[in-house]
Kinemage of the C-alpha trace (Angstrom):
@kinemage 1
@onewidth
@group {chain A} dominant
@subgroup {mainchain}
@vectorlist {calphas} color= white
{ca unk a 1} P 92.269 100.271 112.994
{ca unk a 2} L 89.986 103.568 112.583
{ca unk a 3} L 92.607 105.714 113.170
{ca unk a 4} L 94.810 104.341 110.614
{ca unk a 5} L 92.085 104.095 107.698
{ca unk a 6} L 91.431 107.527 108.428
{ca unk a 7} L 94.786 108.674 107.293
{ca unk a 8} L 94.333 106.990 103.869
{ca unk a 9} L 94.263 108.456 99.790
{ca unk a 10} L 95.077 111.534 99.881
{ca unk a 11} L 96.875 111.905 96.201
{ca unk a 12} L 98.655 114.902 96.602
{ca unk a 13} L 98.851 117.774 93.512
{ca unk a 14} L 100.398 116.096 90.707
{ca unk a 15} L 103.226 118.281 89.115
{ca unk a 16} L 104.806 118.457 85.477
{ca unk a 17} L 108.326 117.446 85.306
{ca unk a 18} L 109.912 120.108 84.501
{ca unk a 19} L 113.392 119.367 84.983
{ca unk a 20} L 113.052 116.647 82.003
{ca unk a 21} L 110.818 118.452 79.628
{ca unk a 22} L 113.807 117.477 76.858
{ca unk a 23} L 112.998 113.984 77.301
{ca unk a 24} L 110.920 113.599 73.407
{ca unk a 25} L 109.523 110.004 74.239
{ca unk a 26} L 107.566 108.938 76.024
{ca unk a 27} L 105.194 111.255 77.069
{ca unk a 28} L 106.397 112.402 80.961
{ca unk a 29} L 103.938 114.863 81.465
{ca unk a 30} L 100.791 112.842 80.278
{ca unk a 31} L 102.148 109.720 82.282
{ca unk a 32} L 102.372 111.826 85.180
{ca unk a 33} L 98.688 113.374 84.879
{ca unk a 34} L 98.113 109.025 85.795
{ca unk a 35} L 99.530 109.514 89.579
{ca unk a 36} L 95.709 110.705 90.322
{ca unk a 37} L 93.957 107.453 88.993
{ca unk a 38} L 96.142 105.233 90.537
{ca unk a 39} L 95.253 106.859 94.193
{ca unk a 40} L 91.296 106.604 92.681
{ca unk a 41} L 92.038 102.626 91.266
{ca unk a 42} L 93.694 101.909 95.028
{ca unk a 43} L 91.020 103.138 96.687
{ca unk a 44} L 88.237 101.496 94.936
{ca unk a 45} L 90.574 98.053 94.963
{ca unk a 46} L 91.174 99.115 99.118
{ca unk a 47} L 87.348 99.364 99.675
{ca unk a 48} L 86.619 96.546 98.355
{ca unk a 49} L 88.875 94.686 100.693
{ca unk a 50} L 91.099 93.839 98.167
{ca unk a 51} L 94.142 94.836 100.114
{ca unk a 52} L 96.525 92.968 98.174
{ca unk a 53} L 95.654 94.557 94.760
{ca unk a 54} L 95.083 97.851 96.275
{ca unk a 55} L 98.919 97.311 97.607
{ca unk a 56} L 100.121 96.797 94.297
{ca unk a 57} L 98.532 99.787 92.921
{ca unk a 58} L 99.731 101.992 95.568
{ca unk a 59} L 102.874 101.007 94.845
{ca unk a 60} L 102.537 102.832 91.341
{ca unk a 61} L 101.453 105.688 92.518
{ca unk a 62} L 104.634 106.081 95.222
{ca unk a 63} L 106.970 104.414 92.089
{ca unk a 64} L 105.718 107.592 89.981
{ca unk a 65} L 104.823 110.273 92.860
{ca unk a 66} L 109.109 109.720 93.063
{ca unk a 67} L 110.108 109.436 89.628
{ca unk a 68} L 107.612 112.747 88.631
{ca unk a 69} L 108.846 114.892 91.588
{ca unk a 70} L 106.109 115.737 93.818
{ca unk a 71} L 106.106 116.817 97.044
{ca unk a 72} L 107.605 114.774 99.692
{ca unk a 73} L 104.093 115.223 101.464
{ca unk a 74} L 102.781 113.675 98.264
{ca unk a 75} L 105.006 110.768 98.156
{ca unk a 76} L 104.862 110.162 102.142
{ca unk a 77} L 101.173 109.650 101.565
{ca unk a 78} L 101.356 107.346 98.537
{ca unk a 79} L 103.827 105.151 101.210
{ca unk a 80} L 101.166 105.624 103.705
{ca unk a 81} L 98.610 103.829 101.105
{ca unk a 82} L 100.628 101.098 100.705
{ca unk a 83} L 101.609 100.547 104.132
{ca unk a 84} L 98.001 100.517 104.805
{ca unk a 85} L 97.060 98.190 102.625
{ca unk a 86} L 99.780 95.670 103.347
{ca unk a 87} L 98.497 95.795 107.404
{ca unk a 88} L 94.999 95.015 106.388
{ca unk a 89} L 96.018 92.061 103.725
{ca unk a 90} L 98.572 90.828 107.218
{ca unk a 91} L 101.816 91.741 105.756
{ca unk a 92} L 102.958 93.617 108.836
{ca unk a 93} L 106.720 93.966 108.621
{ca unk a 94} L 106.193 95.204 105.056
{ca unk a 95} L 103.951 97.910 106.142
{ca unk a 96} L 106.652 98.769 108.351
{ca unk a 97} L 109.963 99.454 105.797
{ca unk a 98} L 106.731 101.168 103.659
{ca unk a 99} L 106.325 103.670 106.464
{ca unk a 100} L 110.367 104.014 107.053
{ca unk a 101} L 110.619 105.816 103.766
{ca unk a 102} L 109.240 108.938 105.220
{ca unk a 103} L 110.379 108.536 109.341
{ca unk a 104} L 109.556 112.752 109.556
{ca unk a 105} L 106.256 112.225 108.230
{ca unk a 106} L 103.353 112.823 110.723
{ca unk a 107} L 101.146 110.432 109.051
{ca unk a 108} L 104.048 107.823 108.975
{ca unk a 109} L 104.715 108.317 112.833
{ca unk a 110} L 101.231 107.876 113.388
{ca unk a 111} L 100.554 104.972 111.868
{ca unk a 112} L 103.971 103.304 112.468
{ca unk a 113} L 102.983 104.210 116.461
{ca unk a 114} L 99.689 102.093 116.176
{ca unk a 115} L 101.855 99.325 113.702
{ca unk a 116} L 104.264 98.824 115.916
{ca unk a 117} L 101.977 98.241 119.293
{ca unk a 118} L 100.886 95.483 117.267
{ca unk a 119} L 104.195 93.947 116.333
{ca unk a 120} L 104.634 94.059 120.283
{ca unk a 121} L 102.106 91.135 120.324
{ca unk a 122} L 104.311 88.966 118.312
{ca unk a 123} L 106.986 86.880 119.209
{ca unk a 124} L 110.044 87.837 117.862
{ca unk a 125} L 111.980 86.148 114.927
{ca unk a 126} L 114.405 83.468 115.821
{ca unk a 127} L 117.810 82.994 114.151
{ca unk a 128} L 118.510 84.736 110.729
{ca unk a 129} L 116.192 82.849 108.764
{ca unk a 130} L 113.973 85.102 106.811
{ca unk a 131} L 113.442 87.709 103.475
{ca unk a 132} L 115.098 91.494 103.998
{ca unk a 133} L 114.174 94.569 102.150
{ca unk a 134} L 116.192 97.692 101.047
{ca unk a 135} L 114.792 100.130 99.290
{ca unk a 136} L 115.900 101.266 95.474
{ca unk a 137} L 113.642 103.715 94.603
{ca unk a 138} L 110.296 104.001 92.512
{ca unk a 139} L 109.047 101.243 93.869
{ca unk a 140} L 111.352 98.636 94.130
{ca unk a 141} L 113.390 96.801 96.274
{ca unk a 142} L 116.625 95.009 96.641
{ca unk a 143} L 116.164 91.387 98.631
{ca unk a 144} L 118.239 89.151 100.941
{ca unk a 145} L 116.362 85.938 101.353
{ca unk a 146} L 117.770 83.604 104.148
{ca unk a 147} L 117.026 79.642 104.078
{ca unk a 148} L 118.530 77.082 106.382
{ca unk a 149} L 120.492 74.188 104.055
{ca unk a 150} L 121.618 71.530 106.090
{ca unk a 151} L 124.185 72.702 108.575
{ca unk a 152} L 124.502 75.862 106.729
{ca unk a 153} L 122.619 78.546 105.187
{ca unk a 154} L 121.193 79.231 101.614
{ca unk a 155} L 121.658 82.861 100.381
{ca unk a 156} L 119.860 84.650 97.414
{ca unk a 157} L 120.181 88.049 96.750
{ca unk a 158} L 118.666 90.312 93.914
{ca unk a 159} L 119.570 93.642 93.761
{ca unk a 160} L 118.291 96.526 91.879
{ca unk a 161} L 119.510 100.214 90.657
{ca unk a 162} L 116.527 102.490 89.226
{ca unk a 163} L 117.764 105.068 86.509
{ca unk a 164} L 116.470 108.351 85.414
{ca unk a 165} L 114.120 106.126 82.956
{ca unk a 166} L 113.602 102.957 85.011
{ca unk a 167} L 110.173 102.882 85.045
{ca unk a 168} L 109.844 102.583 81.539
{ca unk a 169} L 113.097 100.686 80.400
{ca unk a 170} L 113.883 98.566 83.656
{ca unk a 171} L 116.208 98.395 86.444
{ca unk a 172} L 119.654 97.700 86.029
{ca unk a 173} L 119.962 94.134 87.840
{ca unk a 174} L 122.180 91.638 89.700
{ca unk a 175} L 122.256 88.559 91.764
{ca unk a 176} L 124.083 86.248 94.253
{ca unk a 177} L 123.591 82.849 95.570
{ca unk a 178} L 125.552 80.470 97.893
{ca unk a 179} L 125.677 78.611 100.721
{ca unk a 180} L 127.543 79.693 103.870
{ca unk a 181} L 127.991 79.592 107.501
{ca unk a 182} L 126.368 81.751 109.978
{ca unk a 183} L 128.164 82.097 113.092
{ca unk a 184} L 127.408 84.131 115.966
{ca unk a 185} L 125.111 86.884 113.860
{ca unk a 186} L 127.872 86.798 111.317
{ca unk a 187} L 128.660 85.576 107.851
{ca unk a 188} L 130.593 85.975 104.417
{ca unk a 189} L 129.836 85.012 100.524
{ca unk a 190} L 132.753 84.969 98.660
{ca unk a 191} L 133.042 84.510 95.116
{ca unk a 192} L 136.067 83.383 92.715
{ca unk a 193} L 135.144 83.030 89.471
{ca unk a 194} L 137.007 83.953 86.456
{ca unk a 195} L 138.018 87.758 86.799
{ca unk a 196} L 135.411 88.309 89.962
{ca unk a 197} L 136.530 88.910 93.494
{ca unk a 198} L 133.978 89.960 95.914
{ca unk a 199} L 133.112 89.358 99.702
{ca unk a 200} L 129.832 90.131 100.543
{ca unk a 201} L 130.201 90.229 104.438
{ca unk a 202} L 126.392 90.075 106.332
{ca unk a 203} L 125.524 91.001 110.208
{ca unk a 204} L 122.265 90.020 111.351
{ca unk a 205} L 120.518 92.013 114.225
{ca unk a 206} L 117.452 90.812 115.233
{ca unk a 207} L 115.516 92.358 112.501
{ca unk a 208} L 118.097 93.175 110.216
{ca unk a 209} L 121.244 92.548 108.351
{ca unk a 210} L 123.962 95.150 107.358
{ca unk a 211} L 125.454 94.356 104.112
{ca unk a 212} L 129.309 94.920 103.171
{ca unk a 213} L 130.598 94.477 99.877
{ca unk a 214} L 134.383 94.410 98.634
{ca unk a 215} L 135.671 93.757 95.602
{ca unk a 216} L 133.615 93.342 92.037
{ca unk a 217} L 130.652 90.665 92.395
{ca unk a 218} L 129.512 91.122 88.522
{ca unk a 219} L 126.439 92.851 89.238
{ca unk a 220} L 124.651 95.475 86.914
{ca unk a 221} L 125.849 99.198 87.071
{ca unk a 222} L 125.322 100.959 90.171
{ca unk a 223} L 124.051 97.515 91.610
{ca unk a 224} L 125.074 96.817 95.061
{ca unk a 225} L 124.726 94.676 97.809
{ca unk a 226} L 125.633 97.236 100.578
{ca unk a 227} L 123.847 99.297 104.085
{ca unk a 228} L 120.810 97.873 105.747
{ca unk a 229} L 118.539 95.240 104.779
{ca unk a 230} L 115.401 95.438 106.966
{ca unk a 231} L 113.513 91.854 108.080
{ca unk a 232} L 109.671 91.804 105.734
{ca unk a 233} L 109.489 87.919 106.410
C-alpha cells in the first residue's frame, strides 16, 4: 500500500469564488479559505490511523473543493483522500465510486489500478442484494439499498439534489420504499397513490443497477431516481 499513501494530501490552491461574490451571507470567501484545514485535520485524523474520521473529513474538503470551484486537479485529489482513507478503514467498493469521480485523473488511475487488483481477490457479489451509490455532488450521495423479504425483495431509496447553497441550507430530498420482485436481473416499483404515478424500473449488473424513472414519484425538486447506481456494499 506504499504506493498509494504516497499519492495522499495534496490540498490544491484554494480559490475565491468569484462567480458568487453577490451572495451577502454567509461568508463564501472566508468558508472557502477552510478547504486547507480540512486537508491538514484529514491528515492528522489519517496518521493517526483513524481512517474512518479522516474519511469523513475528506469528504468536506471534496464537498467544498466542488462547491468553491477549484481546479479539477484540486478536487481529483480531495477524492483521492477519501478513497484512501476508505481502503485503509476496509471499505473497498467505496473507495472505488470515490476514485470514479475523476476516471482522467492520473492519481485516480493509479490508485484505482492497485484497488482494483485487490478486489480481484474477492469473490464476487451474488444476487442483487446489496447498498448502491450515485453521486449528487458536494459530497453526497443518492442510495439504493437492496434486502431480501421473504420471496421478494425490500427496496429503499433516498435520493438527493445539491443546490447552488446546499452546503449550507440542505439538499433537496426524496424517498421510496416497497417490496417487489426481482426476476432475471430485472425489476419495477410502482406507485399509486393519490395524484402520483411513477415506475421506477431497476436492472442489476453484477455490480450495478441502472435506474429508470417515469411518471411523478413525489420526490423533492430536481430529485431523481435515474442512470447508474454503482454496488458500495
Amino acid at each position: 500500500m506504499k504506493a498509494l499513501i504516497s499519492l495522499l494530501l495534496v490540498c490544491g490552491s484554494a480559490t475565491t469564488v468569484q462567480a458568487l461574490a453577490q451572495i451577502d451571507e454567509p461568508d463564501l470567501d472566508a468558508d472557502c479559505q477552510k478547504i486547507a484545514s480540512y486537508a491538514a485535520l484529514g491528515n492528522a485524523a489519517y496518521q493517526q490511523g483513524n481512517y474512518t474520521k479522516a474519511a469523513d473529513i475528506f469528504r468536506d474538503q471534496a464537498a467544498w473543493s466542488e462547491f468553491c470551484g477549484l481546479t479539477d486537479q484540486a478536487i481529483a485529489t480531495a477524492y483521492n483522500n477519501v478513497a484512501l482513507s476508505l481502503i485503509h478503514a476496509g471499505e473497498l467498493l467505496k473507495a472505488r465510486a470515490y476514485l470514479a469521480l475523476a476516471p482522467h485523473d492520473s492519481k485516480s488511475q493509479h490508485n484505482m489500478k492497485l484497488l482494483q487488483q485487490r478486489l480481484a481477490q474477492k469473490p464476487l457479489a451474488a444476487g442483487p442484494a446489496g447498498v448502491y451509490w450515485q453521486y449528487a455532488g458536494r459530497g453526497v450521495w443518492n442510495e439504493m439499498r437492496i434486502q431480501p423479504k421473504g420471496l421478494h425483495w425490500q427496496i429503499d431509496f433516498s435520493g438527493y439534489y445539491m443546490p447552488l447553497m446546499g452546503l449550507y441550507y440542505g439538499p433537496n430530498m426524496g424517498d421510496f420504499s416497497g417490496e417487489l420482485a426481482i426476476e432475471q436481473g430485472k425489476g419495477v416499483y410502482r406507485q399509486r397513490e393519490s395524484s402520483l404515478n411513477c415506475d421506477v424500473s431497476m436492472a442489476f449488473a453484477a455490480d450495478a443497477v441502472d435506474v429508470h424513472t417515469e411518471g411523478d414519484c413525489g420526490f423533492g425538486f430536481n430529485v431523481r431516481a435515474e442512470g447508474r447506481f454503482v454496488r458500495v456494499e
